[in-house]
Every structure is written in C-alpha cells, then in structure tokens.
N, C-alpha and C positions, 0 to 999 in steps of 0.2 A: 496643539503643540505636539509634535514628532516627535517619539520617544528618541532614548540615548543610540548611537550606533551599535550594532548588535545586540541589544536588549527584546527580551521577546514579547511579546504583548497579545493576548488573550481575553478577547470581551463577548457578552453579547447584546445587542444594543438593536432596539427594532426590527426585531423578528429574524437578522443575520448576525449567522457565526462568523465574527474575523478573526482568524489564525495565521499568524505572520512573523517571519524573524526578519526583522528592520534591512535591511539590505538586500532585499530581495531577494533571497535565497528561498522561501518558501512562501506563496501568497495564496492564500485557499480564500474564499468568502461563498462560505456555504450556507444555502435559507437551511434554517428551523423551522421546520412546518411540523407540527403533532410530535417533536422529538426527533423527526427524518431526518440525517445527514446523508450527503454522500461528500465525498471526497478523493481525489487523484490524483495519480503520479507518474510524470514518463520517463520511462528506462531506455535509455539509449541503447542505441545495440552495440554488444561487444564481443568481442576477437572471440572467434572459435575457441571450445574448451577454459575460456575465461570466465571464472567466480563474481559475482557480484556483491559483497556485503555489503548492506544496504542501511546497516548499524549508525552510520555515522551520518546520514540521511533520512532523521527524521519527516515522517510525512501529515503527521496528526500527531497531538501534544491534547489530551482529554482539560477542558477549564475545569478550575478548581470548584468543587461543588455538583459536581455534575461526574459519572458515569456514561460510557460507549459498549453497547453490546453490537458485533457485526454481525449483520441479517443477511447480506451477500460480497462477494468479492469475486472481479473478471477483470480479465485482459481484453485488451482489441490491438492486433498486429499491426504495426504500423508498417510492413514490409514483409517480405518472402525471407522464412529462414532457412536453414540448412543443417544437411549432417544429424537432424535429432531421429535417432531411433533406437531399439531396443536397445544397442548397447551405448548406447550416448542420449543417455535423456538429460531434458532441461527440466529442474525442478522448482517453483515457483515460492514462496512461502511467505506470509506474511504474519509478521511475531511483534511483540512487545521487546522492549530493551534492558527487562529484566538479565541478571547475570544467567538464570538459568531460564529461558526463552520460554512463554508460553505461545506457542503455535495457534494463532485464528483462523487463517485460510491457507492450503498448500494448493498441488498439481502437480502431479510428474506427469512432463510429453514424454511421447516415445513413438513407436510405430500406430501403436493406439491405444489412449487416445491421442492423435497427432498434434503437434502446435499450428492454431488456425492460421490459415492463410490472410495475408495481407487484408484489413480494414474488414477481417472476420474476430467475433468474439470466441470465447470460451471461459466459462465457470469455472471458477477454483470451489473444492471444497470445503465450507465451511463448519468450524467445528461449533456445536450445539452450547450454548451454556455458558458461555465464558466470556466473562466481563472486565474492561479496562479500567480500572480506577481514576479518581483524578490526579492530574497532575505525572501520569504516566504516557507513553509514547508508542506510537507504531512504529513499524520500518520494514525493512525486506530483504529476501536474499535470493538470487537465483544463482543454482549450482546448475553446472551445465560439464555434458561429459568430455572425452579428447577432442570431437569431429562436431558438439551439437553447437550451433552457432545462431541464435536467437537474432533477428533485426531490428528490435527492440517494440516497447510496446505501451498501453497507456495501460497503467492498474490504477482500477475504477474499484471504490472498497462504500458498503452502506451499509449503516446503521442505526440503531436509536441511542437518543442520547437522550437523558434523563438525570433528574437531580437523583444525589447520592444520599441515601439516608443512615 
C-alpha cells in the first residue's frame, strides 16, 4: 500500500535503508552493511555570487531509534566552475536544521585549495565527534562570493548508523 501524498516514510526492512518523501522529491535507498550509510545529493549549478540554502532541502532524515555519526563528506564536480578565488570563495557546508546549526562537514575553495575540476573530487572537512539524533535532519549551504560561480556538484556524505541508546 503507497503511503498518503507527501507523507514521509522511514523503514528498514532487509538489510536497506529506504528514505523517501512520497512524491519523489527525495529517493535515497542506501545498503546497511556493519552500520555503513552513505548517501547523496546534486546541487545544481548556480548564477555567479548566488547563496544556496539548502534548509528547505532536506537530504537525510536520521529513523527513529537509530543515530548517524559522519565519517566522510565530498563533492565531485559535475562541470568547470569559475570566478572562485581568494576574494570569492565558494564555501560548502553541511549542517543539521537545528535553529542554531551544528556544522558536520564544511570547505572554503578559493585560489587554494581550488574547487576540483570537472568529474574531479575533493574532501570537505569533517568535524570529529558529533552525532545526529533520531528523527533529526541534514541539509546544506553553499555560500559563494560576487564572481565565484560553482557548476554544480554531487555531495556524497558517509556514515554510521547505529541504534540510539
């Protein structure tokens, strides 16, 4: 039975994660192997000097019972960007949707370290220690300066997931 129109739905059911908001808005189905997730999201590329808050585009929703700690997070360029250097960096970040944001993984490009070229990766920093509850949310923001102009990219985010005790 297909849940109601935009109601979300959260299970895990033979060894995959299904994470889904009924209208296709977000469809992840990620194996559970030892606790392993990974999970991903592509950013369109957007108009020079243009913000992206990412707030409203959840990408991961933690099921209930269960805790996410993130063990890596990268980009891979899907294009040639422009404009990013020291004085126009593109900064990457990925937060929780708490009112006051805790930060899991950042990146400021800039002249260097530059934003990789086309179907090249690069690492964001992840920060040590810091666990998503359940029932709480990822998302993302890239802040980009007058001239830096990003051609958008796939953010590839892993982690473990484990019951919450």
């Amino acid at each position: 039975m297909a849940a109601p129109k935009n109601q979300y739905n959260t299970s895990i059911q033979e060894g995959t994660f299904n994470n889904s908001l009924v209208k296709g808005e977000i469809d992840q189905h990620v194996p559970v192997k030892d606790g392993l997730v990974t999970f991903n999201k592509t950013i369109a590329a957007g108009a020079a000097g243009a913000d992206i808050d990412g707030a409203t585009e959840i990408f991961y929703s933690v099921p209930t019972g269960y805790e996410l700690k993130i063990t890596s997070a990268r980009i891979i360029a899907l294009g040639t960007s422009a404009g990013i250097d020291a004085d126009n960096t593109c900064v990457i970040t990925v937060e929780d949707t708490e009112t006051t944001a805790h930060v899991f993984a950042t990146k400021t490009f800039s002249d260097d370290p530059a934003f990789p070229a086309a179907k090249a990766s690069a690492e964001l920093t992840v920060q040590d220690g810091i666990k998503l509850a359940a029932g709480k949310s990822l998302t993302y923001t890239v802040t980009q300066g007058t001239t830096a102009d990003h051609n958008g990219f796939e953010l590839i985010v892993e982690g473990t997931l484990s019951p919450a005790y």
